[in-house]
C-alpha positions as semicolon CSV with decimal commas, in nm:
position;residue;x (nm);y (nm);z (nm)
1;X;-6,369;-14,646;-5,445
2;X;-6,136;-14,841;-5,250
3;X;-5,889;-15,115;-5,387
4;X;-5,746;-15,365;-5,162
5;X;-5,480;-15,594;-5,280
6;X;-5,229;-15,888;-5,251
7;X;-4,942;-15,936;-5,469
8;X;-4,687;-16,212;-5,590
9;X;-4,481;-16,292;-5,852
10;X;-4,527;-16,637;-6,072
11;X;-4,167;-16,741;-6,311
12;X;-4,315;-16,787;-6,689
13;X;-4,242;-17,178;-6,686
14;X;-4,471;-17,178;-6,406
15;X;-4,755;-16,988;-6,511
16;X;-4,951;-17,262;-6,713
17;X;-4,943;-17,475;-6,404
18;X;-5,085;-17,170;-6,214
19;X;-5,317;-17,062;-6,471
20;X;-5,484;-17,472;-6,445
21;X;-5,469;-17,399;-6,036
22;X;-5,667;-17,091;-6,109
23;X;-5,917;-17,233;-6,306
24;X;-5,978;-17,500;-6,081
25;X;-6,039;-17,265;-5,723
26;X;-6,237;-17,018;-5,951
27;X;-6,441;-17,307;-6,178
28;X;-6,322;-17,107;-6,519
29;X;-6,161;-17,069;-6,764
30;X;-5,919;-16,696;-6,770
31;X;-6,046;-16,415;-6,993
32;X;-5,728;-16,336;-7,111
33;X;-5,701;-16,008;-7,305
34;X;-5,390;-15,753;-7,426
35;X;-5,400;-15,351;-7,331
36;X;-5,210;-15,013;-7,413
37;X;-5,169;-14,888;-7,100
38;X;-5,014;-14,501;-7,207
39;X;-4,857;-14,329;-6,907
40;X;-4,920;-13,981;-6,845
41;X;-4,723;-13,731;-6,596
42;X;-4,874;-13,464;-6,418
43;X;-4,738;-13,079;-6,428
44;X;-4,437;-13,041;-6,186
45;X;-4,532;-12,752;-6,113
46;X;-4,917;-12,707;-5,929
47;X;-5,037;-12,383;-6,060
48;X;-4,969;-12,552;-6,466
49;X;-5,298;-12,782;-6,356
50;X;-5,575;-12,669;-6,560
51;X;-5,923;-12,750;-6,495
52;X;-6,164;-12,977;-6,685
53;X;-6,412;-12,904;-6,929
54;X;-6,765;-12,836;-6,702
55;X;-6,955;-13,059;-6,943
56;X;-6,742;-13,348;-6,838
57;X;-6,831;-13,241;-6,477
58;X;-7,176;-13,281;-6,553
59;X;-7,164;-13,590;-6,748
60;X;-6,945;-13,782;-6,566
61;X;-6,908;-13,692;-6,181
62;X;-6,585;-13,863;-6,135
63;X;-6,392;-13,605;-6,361
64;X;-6,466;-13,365;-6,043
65;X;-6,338;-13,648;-5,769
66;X;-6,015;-13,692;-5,989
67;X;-6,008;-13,354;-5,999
68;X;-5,997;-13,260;-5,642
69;X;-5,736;-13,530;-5,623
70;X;-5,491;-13,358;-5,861
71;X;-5,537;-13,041;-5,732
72;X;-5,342;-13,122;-5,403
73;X;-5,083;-13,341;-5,582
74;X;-4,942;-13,412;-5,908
75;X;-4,976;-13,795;-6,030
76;X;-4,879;-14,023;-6,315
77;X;-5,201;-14,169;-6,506
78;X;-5,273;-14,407;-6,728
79;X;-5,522;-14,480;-7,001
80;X;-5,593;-14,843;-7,113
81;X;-5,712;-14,953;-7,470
82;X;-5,773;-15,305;-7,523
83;X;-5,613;-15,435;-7,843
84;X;-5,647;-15,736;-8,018
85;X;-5,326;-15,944;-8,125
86;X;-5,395;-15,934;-8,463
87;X;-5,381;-15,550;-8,464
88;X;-5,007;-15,580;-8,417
89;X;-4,757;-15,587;-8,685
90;X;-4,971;-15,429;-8,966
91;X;-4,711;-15,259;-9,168
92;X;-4,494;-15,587;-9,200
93;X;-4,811;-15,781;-9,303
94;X;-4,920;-15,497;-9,540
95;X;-4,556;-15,518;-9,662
96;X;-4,527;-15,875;-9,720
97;X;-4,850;-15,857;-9,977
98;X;-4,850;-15,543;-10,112
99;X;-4,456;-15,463;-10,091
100;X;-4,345;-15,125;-9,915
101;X;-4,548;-14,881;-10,107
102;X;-4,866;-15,037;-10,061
103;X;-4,819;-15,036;-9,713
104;X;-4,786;-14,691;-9,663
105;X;-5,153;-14,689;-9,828
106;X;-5,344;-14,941;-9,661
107;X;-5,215;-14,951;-9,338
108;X;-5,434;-14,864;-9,089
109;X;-5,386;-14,612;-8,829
110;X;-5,493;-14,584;-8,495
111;X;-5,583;-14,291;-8,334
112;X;-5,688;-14,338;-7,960
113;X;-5,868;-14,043;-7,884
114;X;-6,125;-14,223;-8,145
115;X;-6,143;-14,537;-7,953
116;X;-6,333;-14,599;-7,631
117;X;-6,082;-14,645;-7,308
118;X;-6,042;-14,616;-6,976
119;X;-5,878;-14,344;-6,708
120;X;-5,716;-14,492;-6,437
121;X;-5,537;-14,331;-6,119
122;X;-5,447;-14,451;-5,816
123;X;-5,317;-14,280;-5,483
124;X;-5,027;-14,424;-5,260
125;X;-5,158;-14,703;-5,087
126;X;-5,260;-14,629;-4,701
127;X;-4,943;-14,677;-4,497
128;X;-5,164;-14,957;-4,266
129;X;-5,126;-15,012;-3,905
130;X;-4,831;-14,922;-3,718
131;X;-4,754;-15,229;-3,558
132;X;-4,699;-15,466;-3,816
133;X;-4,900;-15,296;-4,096
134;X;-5,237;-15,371;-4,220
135;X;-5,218;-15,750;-4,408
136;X;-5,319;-15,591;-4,726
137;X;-5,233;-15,321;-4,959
138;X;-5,526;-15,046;-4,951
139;X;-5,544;-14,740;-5,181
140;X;-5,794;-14,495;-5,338
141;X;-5,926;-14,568;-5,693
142;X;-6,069;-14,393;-5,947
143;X;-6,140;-14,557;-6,329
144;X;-6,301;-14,377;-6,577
145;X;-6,430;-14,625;-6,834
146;X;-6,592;-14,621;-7,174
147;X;-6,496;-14,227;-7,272
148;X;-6,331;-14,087;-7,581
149;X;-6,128;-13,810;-7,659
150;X;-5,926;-13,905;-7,328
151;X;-5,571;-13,807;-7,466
152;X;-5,698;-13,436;-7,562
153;X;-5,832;-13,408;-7,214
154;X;-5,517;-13,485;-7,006
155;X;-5,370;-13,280;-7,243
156;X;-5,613;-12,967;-7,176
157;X;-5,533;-13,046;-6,837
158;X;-5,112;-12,989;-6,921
159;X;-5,047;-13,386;-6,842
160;X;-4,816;-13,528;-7,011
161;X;-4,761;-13,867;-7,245
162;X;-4,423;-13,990;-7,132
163;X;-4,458;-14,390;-7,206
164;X;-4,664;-14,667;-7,366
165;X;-4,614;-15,012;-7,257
166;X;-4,870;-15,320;-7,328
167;X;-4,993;-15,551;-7,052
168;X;-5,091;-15,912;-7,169
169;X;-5,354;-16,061;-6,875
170;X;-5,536;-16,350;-6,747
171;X;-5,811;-16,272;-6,546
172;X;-5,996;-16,501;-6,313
173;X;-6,341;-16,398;-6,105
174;X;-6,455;-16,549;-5,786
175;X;-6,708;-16,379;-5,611
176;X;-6,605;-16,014;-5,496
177;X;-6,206;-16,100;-5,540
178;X;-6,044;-16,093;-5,923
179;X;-5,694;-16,292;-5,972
180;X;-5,486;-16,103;-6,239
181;X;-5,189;-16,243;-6,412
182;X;-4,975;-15,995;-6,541
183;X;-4,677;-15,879;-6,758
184;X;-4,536;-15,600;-6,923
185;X;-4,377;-15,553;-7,230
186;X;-4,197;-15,224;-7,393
187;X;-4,226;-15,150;-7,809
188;X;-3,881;-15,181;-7,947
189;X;-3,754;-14,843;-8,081
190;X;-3,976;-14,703;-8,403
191;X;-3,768;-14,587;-8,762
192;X;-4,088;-14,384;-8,843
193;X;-4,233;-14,255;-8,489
194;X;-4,089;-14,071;-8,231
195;X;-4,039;-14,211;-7,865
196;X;-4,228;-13,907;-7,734
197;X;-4,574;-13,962;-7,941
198;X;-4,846;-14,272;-7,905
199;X;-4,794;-14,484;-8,177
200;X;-5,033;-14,456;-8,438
201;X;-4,934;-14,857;-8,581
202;X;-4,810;-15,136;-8,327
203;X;-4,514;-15,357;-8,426
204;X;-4,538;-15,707;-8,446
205;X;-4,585;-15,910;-8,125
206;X;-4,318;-16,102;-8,124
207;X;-4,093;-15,787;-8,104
208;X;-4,202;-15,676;-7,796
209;X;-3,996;-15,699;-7,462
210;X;-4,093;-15,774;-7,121
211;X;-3,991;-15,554;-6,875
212;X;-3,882;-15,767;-6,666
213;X;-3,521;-15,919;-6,678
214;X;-3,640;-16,257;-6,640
215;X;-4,006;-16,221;-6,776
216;X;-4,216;-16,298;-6,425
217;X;-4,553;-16,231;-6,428
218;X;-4,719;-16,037;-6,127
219;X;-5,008;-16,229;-5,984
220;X;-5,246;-15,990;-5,794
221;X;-5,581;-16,087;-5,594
222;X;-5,769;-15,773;-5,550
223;X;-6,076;-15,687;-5,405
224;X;-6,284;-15,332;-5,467
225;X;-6,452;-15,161;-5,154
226;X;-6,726;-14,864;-5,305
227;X;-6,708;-14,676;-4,949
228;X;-6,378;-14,765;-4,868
229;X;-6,469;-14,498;-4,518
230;X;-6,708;-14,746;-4,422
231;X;-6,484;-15,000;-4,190
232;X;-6,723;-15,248;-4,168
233;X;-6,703;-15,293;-4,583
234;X;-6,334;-15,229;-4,600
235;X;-6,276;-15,533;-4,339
236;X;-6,513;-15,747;-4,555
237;X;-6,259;-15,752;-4,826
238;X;-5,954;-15,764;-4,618
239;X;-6,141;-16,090;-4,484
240;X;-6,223;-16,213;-4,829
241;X;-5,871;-16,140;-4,966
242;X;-5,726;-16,309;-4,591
243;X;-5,892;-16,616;-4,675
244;X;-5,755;-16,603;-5,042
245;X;-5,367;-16,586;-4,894
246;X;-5,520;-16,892;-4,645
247;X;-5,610;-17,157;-4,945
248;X;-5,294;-17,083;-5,166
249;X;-5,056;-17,123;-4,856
250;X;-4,756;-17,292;-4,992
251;X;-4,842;-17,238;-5,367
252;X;-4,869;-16,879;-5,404
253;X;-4,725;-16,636;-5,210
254;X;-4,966;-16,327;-5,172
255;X;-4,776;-16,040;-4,958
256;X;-4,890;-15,673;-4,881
257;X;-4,576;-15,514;-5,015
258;X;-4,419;-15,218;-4,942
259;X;-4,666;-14,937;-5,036
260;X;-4,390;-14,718;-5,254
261;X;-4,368;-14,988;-5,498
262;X;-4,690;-14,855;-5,607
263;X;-4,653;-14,506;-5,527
264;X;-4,785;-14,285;-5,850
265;X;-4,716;-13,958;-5,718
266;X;-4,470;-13,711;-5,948
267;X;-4,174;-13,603;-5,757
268;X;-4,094;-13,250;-5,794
């Protein structure tokens, strides 16, 4: 699978206006939706890679593709859990009615390798024609959805968890091309969990911080190609996506950027 892209960046007092223009090109309303995305590292070192477990091979093909990709070259990962807002800040609600000790008892805890996510990897995007570059980003996909137990495999496999940030979307569908607006935002330091391990509880929402200085969101159009080898399906997207950049002249700025921005290999 092939994903070819356009990116730009909308300030936060501008993004209900944007969100309205969105709904109006696409004739809906956004699916908006908040996901853990925890990032994983590959082994510095190549021979560390182990392999995967056969029956994954045989239950989900993919697991070999990814595989083959790894082999050559280390990568960062990440799995994505969708969350629901009101699953953040249990421990100060538990708190508030049942004071500290009877938070400690009904809290819930999560435990991701019980939920159903999604794997998802990306290589460096293509580096595009010589001569001016091709007009959008293009890169190699692979997403690995519905499957549980996904921390304990990357573990198997000697990845490692080195982050967890939460992405808070609005999605928008027209046709082939989806409009994504996006930000990121870190968890503020835990008392009871250490930086290193996924949270098992998710503070409250209003104490999380964007990653970004000045809280932009990233607005990407993106387009997915199944035999990205074929170029007779890859230009179909580029077209679609072309005549995307074409109607939000002047409003939106969609730009193939520089392809290290998004480059997820693990330097050695």
């Amino acid at each position: 699978m092939h994903e070819l892209f356009l990116s730009t960046q909308v300030a936060n007092e501008d993004l209900q206006r944007a969100l309205r223009i969105l709904q109006g090109y696409c004739g809906m309303k956004p699916v908006t939706f908040l996901r853990r995305r925890l990032i994983w590292e590959g082994p510095r070192t190549r021979s560390m890679l182990k392999g995967i477990d056969p029956g994954l091979l045989k239950r989900q093909p993919l697991w070999k593709f990814l595989f083959d990709q790894l082999v050559r070259q280390s990568y960062v990962i990440a799995l994505l859990y969708d969350v629901d807002r009101d699953q953040f800040g249990q421990s100060e609600k538990a708190a508030d009615e049942h004071g500290e000790d009877g938070a400690k008892k009904d809290e819930p805890v999560i435990d991701c390798d019980q939920l159903p996510g999604s794997l998802r990897w990306t290589d460096l995007p293509d580096p595009g024609i010589p001569a001016g570059g091709r007009p959008v980003n293009s890169r190699l996909l692979v997403t690995i959805d519905n499957e549980k137990g996904l921390c304990t495999i990357l573990k198997s496999m000697n990845h490692r968890f080195t982050q967890e940030m939460i992405q808070e979307c609005h999605r928008f569908v027209l046709g082939n091309v989806v409009f994504d607006f996006s930000r990121y935002l870190q968890l503020p330091p835990s008392d009871t969990e250490p930086i290193a391990r996924i949270r098992t509880r998710l503070p409250a929402y209003e104490s999380l911080i964007p990653f970004d200085s000045e809280n932009k969101w990233i607005l990407t159009a993106s387009a997915l190609v199944s035999n990205g080898s074929n170029p007779d399906y890859k230009q179909k997207g580029i077209d679609e996506l072309m005549t995307v950049r074409t109607d939000f002249e002047g409003c939106f700025d969609f730009q193939a950027l520089d392809r290290h921005i998004f480059d997820t290999r693990v330097k050695f």
